[in-house]
DONU-872155 format. One record per residue: residue in one letter; y, z, x of N, C-alpha, C, O in turn. Coordinates in steps of 0.05 Angstrom, whole numbers, plus 32768, in hexadecimal, padded with zeros to 4 digits. Each point is the difference from the previous one (the first is absolute). Example, Ala and Ser with C-alpha at 12.3 -4.5 7.8 and 13.67 -1.06 7.14 Angstrom:
BEGIN
PT r n.c2 n.c3 n.c1 ca.c2 ca.c3 ca.c1 c.c2 c.c3 c.c1 o.c2 o.c3 o.c1
PT a 7F8E 809C 8108  8018  8000  7FEE 8018 8000 8012 8000 800D 8015
PT s 8015 7FE5 7FE4  8018  8001  8010 8016 800E 7FF1 8016 8004 800A
# end
This chain:
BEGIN
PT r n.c2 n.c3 n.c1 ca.c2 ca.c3 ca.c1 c.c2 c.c3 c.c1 o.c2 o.c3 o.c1
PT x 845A 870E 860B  7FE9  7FFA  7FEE 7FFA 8018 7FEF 8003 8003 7FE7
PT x 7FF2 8011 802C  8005  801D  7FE8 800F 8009 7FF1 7FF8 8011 7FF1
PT x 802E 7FE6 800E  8012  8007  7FF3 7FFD 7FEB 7FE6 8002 8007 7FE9
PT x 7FF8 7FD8 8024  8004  7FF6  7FE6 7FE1 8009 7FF3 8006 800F 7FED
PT x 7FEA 7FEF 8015  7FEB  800B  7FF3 8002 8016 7FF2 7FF8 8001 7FE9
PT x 8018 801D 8025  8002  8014  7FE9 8017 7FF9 7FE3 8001 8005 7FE7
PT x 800E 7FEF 802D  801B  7FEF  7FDD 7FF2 7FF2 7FF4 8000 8008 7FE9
PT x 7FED 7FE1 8019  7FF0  7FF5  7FEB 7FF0 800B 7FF3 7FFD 7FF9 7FE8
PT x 7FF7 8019 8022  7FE6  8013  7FEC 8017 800E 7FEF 8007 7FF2 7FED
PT x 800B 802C 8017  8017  8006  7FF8 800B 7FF1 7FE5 8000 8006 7FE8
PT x 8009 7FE5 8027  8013  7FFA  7FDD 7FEC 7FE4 7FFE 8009 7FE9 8001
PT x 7FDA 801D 7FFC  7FEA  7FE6  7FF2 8007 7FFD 7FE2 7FFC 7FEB 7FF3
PT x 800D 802D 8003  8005  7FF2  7FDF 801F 8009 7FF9 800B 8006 7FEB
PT x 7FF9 7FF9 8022  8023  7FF8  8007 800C 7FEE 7FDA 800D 800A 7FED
PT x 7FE8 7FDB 8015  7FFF  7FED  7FF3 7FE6 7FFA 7FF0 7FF8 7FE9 7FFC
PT x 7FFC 802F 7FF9  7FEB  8003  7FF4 8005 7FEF 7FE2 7FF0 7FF1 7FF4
PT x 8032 8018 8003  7FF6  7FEB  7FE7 8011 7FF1 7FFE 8010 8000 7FEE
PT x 7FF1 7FEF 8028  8002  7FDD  8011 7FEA 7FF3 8002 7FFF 7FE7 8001
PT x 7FEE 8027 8000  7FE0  7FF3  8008 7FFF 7FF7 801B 7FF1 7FEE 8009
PT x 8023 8023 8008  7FFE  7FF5  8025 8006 801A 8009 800E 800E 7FF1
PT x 7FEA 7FFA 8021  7FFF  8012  801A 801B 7FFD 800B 8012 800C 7FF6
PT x 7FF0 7FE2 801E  8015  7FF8  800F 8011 7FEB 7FFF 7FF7 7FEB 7FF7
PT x 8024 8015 8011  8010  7FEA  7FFF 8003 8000 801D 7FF5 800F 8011
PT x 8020 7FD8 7FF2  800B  7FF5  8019 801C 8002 8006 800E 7FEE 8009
PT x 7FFC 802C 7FF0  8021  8000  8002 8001 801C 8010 7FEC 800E 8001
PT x 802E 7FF8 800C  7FFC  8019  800E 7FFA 801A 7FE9 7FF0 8011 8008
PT x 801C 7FF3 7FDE  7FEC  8007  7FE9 7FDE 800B 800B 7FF4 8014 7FF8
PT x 8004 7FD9 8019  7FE5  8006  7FFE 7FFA 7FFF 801F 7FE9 7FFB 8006
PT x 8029 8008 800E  800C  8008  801A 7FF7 7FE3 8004 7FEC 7FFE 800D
PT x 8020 7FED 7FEA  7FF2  7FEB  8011 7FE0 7FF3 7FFC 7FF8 7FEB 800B
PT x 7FFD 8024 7FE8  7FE6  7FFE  8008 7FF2 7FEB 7FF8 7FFD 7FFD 7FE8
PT x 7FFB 7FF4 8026  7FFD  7FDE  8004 7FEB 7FFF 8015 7FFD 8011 8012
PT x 7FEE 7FD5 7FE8  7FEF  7FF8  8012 800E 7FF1 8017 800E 7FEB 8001
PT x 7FEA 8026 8013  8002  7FE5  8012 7FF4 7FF0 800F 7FE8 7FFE 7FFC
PT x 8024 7FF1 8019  7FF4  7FED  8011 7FEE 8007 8007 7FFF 8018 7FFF
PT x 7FEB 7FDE 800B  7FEC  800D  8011 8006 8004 8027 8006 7FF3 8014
PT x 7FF1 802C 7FE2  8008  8005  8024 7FEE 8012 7FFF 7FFB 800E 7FEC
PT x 7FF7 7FF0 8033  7FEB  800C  800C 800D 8022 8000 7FF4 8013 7FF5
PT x 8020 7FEF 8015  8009  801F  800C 7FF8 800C 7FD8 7FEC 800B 7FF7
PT x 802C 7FED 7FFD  7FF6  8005  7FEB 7FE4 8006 7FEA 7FFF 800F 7FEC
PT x 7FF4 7FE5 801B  7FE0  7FF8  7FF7 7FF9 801B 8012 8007 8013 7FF2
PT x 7FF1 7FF3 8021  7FF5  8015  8015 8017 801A 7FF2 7FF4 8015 7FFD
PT x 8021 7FEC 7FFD  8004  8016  7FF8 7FFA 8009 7FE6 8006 8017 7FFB
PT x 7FEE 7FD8 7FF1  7FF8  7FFE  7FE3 7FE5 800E 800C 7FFA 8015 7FF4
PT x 7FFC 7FE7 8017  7FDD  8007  8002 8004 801D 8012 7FF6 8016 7FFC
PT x 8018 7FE2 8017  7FFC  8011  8010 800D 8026 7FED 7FFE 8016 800B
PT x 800A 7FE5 7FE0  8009  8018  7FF3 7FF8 7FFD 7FE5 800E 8009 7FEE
PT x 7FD8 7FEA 800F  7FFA  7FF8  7FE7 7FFC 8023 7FF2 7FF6 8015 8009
PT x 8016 7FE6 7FE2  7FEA  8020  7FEC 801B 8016 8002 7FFF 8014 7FF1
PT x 8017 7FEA 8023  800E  8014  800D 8017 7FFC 7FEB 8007 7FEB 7FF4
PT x 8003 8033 800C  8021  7FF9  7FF1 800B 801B 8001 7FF1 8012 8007
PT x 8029 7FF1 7FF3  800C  8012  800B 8000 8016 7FE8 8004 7FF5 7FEB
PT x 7FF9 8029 8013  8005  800E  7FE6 800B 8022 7FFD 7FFF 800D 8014
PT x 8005 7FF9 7FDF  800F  801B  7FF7 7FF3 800C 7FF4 7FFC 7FF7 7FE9
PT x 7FF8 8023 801E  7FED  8011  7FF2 7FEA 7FF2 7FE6 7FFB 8002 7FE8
PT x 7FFA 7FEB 8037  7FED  7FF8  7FF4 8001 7FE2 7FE7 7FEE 7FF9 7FF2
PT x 8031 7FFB 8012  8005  7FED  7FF2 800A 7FE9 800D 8012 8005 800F
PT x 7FE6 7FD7 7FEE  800B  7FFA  800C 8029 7FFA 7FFC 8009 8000 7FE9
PT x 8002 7FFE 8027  801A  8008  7FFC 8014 7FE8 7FFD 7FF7 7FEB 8008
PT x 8027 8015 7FED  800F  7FE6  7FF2 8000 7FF9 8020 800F 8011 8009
PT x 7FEB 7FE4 8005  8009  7FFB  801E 8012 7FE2 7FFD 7FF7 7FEA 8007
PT x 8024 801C 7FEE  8019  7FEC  8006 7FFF 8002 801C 7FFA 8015 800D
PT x 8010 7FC9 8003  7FFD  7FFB  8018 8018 7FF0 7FFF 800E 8001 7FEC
PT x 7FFC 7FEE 802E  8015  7FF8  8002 8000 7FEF 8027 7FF2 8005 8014
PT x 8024 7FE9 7FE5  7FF9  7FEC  8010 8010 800B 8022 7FFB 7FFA 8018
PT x 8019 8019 7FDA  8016  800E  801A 8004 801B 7FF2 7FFA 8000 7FE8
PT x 800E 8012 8022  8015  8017  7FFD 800E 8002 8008 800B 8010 7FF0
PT x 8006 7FED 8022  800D  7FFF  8015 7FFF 8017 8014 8011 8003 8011
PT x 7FDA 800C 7FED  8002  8016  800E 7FFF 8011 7FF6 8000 8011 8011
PT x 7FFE 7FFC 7FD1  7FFF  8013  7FF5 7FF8 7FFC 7FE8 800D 7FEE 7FF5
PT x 7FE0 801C 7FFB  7FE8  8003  7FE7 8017 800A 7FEA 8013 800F 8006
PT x 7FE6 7FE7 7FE0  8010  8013  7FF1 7FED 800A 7FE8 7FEB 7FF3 7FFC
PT x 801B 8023 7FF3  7FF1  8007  7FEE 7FFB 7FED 7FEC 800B 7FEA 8003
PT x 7FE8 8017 7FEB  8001  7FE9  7FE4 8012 8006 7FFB 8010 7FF4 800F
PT x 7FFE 801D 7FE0  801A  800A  7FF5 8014 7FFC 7FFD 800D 8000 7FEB
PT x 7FFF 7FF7 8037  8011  7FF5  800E 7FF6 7FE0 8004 8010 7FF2 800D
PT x 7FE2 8005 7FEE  8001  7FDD  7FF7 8002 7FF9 7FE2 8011 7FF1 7FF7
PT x 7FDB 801C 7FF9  7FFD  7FFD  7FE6 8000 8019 7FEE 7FFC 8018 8006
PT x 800B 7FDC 7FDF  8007  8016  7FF0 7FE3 800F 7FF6 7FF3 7FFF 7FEB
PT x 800B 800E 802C  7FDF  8009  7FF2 8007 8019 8007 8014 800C 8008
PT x 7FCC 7FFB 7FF3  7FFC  8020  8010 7FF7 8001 801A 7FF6 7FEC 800A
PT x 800D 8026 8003  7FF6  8000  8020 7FE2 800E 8001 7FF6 800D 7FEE
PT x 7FFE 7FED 802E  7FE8  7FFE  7FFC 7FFE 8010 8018 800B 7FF8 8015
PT x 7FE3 8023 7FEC  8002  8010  8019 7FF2 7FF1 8018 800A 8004 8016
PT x 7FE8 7FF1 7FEB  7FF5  7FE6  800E 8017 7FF1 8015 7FFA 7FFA 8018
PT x 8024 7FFF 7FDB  8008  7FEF  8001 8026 8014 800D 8012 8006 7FF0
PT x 7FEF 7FFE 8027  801F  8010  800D 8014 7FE7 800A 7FFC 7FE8 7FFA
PT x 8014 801F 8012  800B  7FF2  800D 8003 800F 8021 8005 8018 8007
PT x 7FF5 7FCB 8009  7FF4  800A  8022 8010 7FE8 800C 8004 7FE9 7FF7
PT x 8003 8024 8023  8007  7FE3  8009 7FE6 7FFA 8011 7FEF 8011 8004
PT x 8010 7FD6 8005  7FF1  7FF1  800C 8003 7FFA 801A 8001 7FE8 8007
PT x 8002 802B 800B  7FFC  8008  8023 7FE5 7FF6 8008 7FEC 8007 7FF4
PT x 8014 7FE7 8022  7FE5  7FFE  800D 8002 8013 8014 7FEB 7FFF 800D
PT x 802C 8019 7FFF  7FFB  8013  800E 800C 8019 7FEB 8017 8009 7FFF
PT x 7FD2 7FFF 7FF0  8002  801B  7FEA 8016 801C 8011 8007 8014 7FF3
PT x 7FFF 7FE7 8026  8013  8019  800A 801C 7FF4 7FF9 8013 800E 8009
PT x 7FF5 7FD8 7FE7  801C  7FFD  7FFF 800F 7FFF 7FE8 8016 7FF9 7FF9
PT x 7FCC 8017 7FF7  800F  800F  7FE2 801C 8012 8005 8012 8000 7FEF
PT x 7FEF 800E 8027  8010  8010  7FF8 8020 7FEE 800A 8014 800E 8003
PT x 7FEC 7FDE 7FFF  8018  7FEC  8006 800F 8001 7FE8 8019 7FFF 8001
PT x 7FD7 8003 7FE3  801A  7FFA  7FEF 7FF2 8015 7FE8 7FED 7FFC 7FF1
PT x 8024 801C 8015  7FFD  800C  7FE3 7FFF 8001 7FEA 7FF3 800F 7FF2
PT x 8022 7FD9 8003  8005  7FF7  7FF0 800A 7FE3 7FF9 8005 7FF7 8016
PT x 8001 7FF7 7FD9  8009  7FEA  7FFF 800B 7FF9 7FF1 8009 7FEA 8000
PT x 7FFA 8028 7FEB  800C  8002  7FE4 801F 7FF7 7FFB 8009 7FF3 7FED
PT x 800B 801C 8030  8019  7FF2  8004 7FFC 7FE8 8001 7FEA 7FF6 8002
PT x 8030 7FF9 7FFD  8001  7FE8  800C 8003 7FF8 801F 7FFA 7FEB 800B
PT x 8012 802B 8001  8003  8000  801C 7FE7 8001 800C 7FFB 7FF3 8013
PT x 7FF0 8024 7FDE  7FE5  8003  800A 7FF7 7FEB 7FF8 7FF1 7FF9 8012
PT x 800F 7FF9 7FE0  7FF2  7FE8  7FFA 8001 7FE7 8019 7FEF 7FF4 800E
PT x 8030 800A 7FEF  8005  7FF3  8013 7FF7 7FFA 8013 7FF7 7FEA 8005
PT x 800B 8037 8016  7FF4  800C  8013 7FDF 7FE9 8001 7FF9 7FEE 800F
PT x 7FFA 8020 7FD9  7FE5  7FFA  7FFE 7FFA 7FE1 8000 7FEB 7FFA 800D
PT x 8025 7FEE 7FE4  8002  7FE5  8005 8008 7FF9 801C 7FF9 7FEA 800B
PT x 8015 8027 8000  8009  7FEE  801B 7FF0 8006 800F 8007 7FFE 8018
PT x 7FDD 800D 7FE2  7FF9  8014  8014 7FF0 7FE5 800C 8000 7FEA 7FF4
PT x 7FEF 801A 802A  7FE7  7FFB  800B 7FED 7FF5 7FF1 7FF2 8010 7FF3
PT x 800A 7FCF 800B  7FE7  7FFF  7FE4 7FE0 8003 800D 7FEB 8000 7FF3
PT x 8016 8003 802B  7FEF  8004  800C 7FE9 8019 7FFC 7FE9 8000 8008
PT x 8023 8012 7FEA  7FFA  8021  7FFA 7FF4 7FF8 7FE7 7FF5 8010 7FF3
PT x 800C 7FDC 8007  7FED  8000  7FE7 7FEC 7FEE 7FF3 8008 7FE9 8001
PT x 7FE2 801A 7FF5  7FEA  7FEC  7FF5 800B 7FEA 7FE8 800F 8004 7FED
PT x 7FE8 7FEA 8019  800A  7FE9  7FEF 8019 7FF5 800E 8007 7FEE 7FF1
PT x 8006 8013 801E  801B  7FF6  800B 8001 7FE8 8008 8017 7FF9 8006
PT x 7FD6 7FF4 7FFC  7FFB  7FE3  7FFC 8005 7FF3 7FEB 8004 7FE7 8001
PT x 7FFD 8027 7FE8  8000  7FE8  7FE3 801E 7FFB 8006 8010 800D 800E
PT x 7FF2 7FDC 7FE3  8018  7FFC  7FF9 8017 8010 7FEC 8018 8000 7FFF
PT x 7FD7 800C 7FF4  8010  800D  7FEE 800A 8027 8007 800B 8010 7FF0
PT x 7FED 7FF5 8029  7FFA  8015  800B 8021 8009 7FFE 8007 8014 7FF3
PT x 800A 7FDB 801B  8020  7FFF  7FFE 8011 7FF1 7FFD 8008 7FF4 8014
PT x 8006 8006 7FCD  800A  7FE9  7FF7 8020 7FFF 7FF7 800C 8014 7FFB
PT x 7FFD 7FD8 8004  8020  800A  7FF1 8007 7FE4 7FF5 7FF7 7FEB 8009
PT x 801F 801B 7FDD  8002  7FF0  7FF0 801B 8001 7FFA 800A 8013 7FF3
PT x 8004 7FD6 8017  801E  7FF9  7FF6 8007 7FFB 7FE9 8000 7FE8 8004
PT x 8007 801A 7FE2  8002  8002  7FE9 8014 8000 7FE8 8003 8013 7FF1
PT x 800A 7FD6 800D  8017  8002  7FF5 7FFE 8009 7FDE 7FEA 8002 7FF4
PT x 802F 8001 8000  8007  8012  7FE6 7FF3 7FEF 7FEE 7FF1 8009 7FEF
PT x 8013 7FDD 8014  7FF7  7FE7  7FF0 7FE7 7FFD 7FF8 7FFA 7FF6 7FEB
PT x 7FF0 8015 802D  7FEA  7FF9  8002 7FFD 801C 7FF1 7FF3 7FFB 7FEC
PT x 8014 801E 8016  7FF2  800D  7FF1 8003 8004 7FE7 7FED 8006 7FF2
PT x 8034 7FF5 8002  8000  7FF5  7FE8 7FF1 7FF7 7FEC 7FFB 8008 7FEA
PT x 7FFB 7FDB 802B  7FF5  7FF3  7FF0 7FDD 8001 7FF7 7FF5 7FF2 7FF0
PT x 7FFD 8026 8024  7FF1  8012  7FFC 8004 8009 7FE9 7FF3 7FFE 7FEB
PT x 8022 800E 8019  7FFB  801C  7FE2 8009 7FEF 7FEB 7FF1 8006 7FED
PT x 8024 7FE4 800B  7FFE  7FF0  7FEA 7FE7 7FF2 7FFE 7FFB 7FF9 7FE9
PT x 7FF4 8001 8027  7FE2  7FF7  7FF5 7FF1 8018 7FED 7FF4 7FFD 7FEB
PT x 8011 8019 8021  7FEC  8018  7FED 8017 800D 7FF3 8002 8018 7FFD
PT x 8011 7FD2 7FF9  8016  8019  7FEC 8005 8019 8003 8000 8011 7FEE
PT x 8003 7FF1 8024  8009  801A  8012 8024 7FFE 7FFA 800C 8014 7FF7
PT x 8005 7FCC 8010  801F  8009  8000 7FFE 7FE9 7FF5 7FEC 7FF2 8000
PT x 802C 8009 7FF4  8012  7FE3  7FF5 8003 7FF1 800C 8000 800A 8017
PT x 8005 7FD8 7FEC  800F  7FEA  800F 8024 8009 8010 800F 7FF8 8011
PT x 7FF0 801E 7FD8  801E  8006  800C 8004 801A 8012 8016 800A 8004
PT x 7FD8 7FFD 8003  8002  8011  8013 7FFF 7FFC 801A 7FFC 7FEA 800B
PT x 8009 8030 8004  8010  7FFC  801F 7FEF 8020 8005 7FFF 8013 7FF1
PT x 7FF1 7FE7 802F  8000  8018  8005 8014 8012 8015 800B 7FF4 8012
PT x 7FF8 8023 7FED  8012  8008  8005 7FEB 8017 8012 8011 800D 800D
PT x 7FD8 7FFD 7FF7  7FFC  800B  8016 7FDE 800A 7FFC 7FF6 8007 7FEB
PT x 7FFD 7FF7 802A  7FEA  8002  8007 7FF6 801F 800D 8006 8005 8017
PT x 7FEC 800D 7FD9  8003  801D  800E 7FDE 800C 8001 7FF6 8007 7FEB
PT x 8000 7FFB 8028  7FEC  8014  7FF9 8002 8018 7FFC 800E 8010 800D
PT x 7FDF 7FF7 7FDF  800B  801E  7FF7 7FE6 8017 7FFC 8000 8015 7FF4
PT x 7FEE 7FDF 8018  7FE8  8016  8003 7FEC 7FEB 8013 7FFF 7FE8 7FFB
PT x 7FF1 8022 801B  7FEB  7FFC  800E 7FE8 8017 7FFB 8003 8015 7FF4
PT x 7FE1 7FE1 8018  7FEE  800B  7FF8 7FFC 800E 801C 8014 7FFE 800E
PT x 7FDA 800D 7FFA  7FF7  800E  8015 8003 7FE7 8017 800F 7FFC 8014
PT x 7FDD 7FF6 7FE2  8003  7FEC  8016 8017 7FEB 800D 7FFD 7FED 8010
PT x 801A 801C 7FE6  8011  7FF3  8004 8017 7FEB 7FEB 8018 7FFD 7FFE
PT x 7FC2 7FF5 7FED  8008  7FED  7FED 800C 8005 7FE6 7FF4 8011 7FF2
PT x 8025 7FE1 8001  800F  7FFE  7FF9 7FEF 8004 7FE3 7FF2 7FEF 7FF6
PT x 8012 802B 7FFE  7FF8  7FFD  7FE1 8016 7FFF 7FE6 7FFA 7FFD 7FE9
PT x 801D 8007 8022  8019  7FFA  7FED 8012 7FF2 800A 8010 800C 800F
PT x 7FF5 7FD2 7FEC  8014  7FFA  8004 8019 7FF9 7FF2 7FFC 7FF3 7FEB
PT x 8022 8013 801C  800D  7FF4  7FE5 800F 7FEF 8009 8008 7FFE 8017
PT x 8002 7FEA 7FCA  800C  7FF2  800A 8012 7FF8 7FE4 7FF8 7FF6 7FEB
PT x 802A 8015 801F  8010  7FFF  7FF6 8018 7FE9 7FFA 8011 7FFA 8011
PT x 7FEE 7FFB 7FD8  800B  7FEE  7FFD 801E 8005 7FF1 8008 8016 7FF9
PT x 800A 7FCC 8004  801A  800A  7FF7 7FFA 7FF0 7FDF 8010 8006 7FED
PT x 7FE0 7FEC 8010  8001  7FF9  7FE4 7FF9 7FF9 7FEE 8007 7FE9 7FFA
PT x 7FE3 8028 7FEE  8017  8014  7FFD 7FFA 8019 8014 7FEB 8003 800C
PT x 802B 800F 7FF6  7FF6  8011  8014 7FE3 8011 7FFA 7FFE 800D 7FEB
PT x 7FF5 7FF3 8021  7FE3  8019  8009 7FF7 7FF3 8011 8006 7FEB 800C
PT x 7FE1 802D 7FF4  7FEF  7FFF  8018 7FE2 7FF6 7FFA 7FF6 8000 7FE9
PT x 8000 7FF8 802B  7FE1  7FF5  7FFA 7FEF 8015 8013 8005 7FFF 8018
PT x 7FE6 8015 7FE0  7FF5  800E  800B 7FD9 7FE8 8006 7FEB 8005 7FF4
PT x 8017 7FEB 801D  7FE2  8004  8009 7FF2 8011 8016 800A 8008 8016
PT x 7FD7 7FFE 7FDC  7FF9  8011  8005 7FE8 7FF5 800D 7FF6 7FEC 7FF7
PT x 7FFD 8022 8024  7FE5  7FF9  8004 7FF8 7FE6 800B 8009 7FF5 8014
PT x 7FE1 8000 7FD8  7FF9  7FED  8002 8013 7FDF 7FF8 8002 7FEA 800A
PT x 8006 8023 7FE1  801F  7FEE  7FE9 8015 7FF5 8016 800E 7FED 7FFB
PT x 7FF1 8023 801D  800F  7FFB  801D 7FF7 7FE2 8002 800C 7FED 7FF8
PT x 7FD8 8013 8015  7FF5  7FE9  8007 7FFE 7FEF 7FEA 8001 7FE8 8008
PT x 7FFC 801A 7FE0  8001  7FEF  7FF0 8012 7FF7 7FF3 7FF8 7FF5 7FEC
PT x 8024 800C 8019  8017  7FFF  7FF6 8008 7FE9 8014 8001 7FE9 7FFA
PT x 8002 801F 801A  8009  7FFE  8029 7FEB 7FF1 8006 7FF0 800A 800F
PT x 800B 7FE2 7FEA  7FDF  7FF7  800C 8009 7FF4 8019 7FF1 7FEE 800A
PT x 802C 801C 8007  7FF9  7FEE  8011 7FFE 8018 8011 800B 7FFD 8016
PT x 7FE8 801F 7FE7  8001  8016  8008 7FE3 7FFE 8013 7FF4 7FF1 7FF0
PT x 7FFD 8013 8020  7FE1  8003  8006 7FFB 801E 8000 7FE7 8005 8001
PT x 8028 8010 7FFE  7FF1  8015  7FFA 8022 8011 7FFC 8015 7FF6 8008
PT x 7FE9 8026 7FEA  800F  8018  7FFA 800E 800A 8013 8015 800D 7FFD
PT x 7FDE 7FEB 8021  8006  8011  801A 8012 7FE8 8014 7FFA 7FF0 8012
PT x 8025 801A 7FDB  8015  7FF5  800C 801C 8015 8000 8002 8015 7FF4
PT x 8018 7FDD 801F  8012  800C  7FFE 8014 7FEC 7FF6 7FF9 7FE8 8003
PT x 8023 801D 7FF1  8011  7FE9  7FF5 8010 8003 8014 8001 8015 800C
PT x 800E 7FD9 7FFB  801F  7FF6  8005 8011 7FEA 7FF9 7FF7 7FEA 8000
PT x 802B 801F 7FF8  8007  7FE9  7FF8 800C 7FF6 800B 8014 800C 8008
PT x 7FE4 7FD3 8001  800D  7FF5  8013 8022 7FF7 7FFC 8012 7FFE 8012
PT x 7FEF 7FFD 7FD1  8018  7FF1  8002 8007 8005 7FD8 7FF1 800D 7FF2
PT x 801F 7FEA 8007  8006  8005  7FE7 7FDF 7FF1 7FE8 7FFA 8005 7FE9
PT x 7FFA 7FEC 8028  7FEB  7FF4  7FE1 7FEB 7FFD 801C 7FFA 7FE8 8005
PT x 7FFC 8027 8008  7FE5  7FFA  8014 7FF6 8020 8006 8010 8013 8003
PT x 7FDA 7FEF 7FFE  7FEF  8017  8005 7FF0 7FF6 8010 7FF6 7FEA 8004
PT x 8009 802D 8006  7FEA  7FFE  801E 7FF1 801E 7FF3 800A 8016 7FFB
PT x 7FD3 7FDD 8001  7FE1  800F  8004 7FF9 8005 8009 7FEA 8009 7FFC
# end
């Protein structure tokens, strides 16, 4: 309740010359009335007036439905600026098992960190906490020919990440085709929006077979 409350005050004129405040798309994290529920209602009141802030301001407080275990900067989701407010942490419900993974930046460390115990961490109930996605050449093709990204006559020829962010997630990926030959650099957020069958940046590739990828 206090997080969505400080993002609504925050970006209130967002859409100042729209003549609306808020939308209903993740754009505007979602932010939608909902059903009526008691738990909900008692947490509206019970934190009425409250919001979260930064030397004295209230602050962009982007929220999110999973992490998988680890926070990432703005930076490293979107092409913005980063916000000292805003690191990347993993999400231990026992804070002594930071020092388990120094890093995650490899893909082996990454790895490590996906196969790990989802018990060690907050949120490990959603569904989307740890996911994977079978994915043939066809299907992404025909992705990137929707946003004119490649031709009808192209073939991809290989799937590479080529930069992660602190937290693990994938801020450069490329994807190299034979025709005509280059490469497609998405970046960031352009990941998920390219890939929509992606749910978040914080994945590893493998290829299963000559035209199938495994997320």
């Amino acid at each position: 309740a206090v997080i969505a409350r400080t993002w609504a005050i925050y970006n209130s004129n967002r859409f100042e010359a729209d003549k609306f405040h808020l939308c209903v798309t993740t754009q505007c994290q979602v932010y939608k009335p909902q059903i009526a529920n008691e738990n909900i209602e008692k947490a509206i009141k019970y934190t009425q007036n409250k919001v979260l802030v930064y030397e004295g301001k209230p602050i962009n407080a982007f929220y999110h439905a999973s992490n998988g275990g680890i926070s990432a900067s703005s930076s490293e989701s979107w092409k913005i600026n980063d916000y000292p407010y805003f690191t990347s942490k993993f999400d231990f419900i026992n804070f002594e098992n930071n020092y388990l993974y120094p890093s995650i930046k490899r893909r082996d460390e990454l790895k490590n960190f996906l196969q790990s115990d989802i018990n060690n961490f907050f949120g490990n109930s959603h569904y989307l906490f740890r996911w994977k996605r079978k994915v043939s050449d066809k299907e992404i093709l025909n992705l990137l020919q929707k946003n004119d990204l490649v031709t009808k006559y192209s073939e991809i020829l290989d799937l590479k990440v080529i930069q992660r962010g602190a937290s693990g997630r994938v801020i450069k990926l490329e994807i190299s085709q034979n025709n005509p030959v280059k490469k497609i650099i998405l970046v960031k957020d352009d990941i998920r929006k390219y890939l929509n069958f992606l749910p978040s940046n914080l994945f590893i590739i493998d290829k299963l077979n000559d035209n199938l990828w495994f997320f």
